[in-house]
Backbone as JSON Lines, residues from 0, in Angstrom:
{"i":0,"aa":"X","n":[0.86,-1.18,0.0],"ca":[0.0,0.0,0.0],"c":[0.91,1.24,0.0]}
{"i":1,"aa":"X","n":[0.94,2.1,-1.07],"ca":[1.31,2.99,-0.97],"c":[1.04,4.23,0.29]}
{"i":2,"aa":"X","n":[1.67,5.41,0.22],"ca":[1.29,6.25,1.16],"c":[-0.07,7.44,0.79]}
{"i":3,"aa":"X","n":[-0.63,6.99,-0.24],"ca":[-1.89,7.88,-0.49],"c":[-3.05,7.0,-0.69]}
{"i":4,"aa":"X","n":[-2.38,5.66,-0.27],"ca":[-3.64,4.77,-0.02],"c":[-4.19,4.83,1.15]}
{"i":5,"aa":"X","n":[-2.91,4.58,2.09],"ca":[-2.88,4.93,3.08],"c":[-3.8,5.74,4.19]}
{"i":6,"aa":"X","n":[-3.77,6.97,3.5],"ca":[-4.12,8.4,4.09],"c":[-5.57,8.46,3.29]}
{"i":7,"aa":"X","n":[-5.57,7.96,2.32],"ca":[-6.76,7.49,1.85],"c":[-7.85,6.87,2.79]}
{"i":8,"aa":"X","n":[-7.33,5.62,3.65],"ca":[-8.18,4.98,4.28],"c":[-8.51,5.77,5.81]}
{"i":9,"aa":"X","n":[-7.3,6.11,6.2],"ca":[-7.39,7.09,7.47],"c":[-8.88,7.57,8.17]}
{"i":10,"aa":"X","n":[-9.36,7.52,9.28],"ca":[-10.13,8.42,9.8],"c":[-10.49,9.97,9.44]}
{"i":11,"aa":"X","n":[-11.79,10.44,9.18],"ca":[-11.8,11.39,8.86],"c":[-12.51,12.12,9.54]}
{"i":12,"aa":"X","n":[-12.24,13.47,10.16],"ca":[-12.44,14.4,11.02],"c":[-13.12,15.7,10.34]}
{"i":13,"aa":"X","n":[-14.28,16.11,10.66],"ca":[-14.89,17.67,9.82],"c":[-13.92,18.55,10.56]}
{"i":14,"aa":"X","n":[-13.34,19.62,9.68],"ca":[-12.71,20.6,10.03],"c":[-13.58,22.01,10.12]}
{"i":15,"aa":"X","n":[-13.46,22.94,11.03],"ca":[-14.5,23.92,10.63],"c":[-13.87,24.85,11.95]}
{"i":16,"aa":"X","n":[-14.6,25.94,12.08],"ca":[-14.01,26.78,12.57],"c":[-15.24,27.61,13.19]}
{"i":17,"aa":"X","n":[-15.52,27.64,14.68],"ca":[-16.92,28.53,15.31],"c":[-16.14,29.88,15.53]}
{"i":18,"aa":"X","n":[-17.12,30.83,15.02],"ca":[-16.45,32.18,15.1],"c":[-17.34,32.96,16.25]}
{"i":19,"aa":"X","n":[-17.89,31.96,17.01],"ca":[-18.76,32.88,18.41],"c":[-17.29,33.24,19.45]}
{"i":20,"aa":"X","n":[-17.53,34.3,19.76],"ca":[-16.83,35.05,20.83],"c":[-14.92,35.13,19.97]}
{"i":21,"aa":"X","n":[-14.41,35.0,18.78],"ca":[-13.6,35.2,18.14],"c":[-13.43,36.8,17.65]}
{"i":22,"aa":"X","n":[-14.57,37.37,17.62],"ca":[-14.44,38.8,17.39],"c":[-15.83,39.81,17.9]}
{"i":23,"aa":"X","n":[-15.3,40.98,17.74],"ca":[-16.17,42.34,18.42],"c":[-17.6,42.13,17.68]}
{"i":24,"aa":"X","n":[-18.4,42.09,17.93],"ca":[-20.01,42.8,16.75],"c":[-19.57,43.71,15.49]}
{"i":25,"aa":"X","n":[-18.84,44.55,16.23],"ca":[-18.62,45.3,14.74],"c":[-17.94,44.97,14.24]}
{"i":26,"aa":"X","n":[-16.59,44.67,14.43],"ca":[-16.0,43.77,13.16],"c":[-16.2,42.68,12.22]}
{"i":27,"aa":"X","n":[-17.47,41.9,13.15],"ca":[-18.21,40.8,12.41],"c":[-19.17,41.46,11.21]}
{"i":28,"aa":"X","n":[-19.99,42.57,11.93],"ca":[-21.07,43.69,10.9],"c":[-19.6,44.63,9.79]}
{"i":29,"aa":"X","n":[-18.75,44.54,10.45],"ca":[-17.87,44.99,8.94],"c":[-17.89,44.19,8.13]}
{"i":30,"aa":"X","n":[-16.86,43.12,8.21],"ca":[-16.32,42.22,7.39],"c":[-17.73,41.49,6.25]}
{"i":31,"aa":"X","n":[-18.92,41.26,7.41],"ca":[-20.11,41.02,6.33],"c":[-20.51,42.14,5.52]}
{"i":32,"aa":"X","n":[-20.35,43.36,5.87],"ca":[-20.69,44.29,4.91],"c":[-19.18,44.14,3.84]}
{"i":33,"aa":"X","n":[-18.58,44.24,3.81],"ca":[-17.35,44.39,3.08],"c":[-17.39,43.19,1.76]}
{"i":34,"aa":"X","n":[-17.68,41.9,2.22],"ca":[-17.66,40.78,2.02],"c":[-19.03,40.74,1.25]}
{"i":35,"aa":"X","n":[-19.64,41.64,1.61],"ca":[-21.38,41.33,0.54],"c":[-22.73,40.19,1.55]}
{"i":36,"aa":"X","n":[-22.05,39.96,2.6],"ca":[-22.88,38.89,3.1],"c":[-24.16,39.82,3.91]}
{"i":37,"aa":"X","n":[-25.1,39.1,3.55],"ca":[-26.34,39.41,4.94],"c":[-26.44,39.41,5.64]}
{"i":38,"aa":"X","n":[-26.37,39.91,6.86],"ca":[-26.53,39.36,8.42],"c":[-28.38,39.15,8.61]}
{"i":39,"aa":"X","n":[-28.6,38.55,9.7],"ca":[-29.99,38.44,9.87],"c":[-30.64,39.76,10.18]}
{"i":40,"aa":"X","n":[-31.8,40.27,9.91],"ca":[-32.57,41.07,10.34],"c":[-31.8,41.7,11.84]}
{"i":41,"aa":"X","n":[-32.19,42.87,12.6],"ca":[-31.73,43.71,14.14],"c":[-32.92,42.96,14.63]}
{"i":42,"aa":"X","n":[-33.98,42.44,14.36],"ca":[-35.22,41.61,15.11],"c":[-34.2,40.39,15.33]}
{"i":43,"aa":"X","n":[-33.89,39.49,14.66],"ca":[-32.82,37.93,15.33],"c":[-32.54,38.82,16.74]}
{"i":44,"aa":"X","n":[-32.24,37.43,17.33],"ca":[-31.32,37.55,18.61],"c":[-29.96,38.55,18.19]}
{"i":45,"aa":"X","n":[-29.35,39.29,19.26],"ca":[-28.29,40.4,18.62],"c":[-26.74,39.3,18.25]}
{"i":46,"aa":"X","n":[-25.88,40.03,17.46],"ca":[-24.73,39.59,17.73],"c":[-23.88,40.17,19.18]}
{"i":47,"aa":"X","n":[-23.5,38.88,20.09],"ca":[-23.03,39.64,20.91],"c":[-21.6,39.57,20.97]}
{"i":48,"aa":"X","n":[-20.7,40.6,21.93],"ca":[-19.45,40.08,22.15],"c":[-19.35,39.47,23.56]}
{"i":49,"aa":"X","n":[-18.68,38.4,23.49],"ca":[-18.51,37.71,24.91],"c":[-17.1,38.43,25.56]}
{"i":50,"aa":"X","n":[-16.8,38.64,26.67],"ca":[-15.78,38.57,27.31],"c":[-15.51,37.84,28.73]}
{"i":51,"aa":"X","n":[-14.52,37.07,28.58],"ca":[-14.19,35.98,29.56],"c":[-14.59,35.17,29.42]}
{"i":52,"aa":"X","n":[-14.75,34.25,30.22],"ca":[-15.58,32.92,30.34],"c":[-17.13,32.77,30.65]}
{"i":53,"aa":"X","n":[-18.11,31.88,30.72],"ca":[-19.59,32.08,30.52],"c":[-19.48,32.61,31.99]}
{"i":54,"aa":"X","n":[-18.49,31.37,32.75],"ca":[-18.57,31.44,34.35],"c":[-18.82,33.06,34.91]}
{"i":55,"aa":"X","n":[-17.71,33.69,34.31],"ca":[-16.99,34.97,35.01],"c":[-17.21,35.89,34.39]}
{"i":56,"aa":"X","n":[-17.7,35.74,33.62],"ca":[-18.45,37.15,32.4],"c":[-17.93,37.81,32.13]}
């Protein structure tokens, strides 16, 4: 067995990336404006920014 058979058969893991508490509200409302994307309606739940832990707020 070669080595791309190999890695072929391997376990496979989804890669992905959660962007909650990774950045400010407004930099998120930039980058979607910049980027062309929609954000949901100001009626949705808000975007918030977290700081700290859930524990310690």
């Amino acid at each position: 067995m070669d080595s791309l058979d190999y890695l072929r058969l391997l376990p496979k893991t989804e890669l992905h990336c959660h962007f909650v508490s990774t950045m400010s509200a407004a930099r998120l409302i930039a980058l979607a404006e910049r980027e062309g994307v929609a954000l949901p309606p100001t009626s949705s739940p808000p975007v918030r920014t977290l700081s700290g832990s859930p524990t310690t707020g």
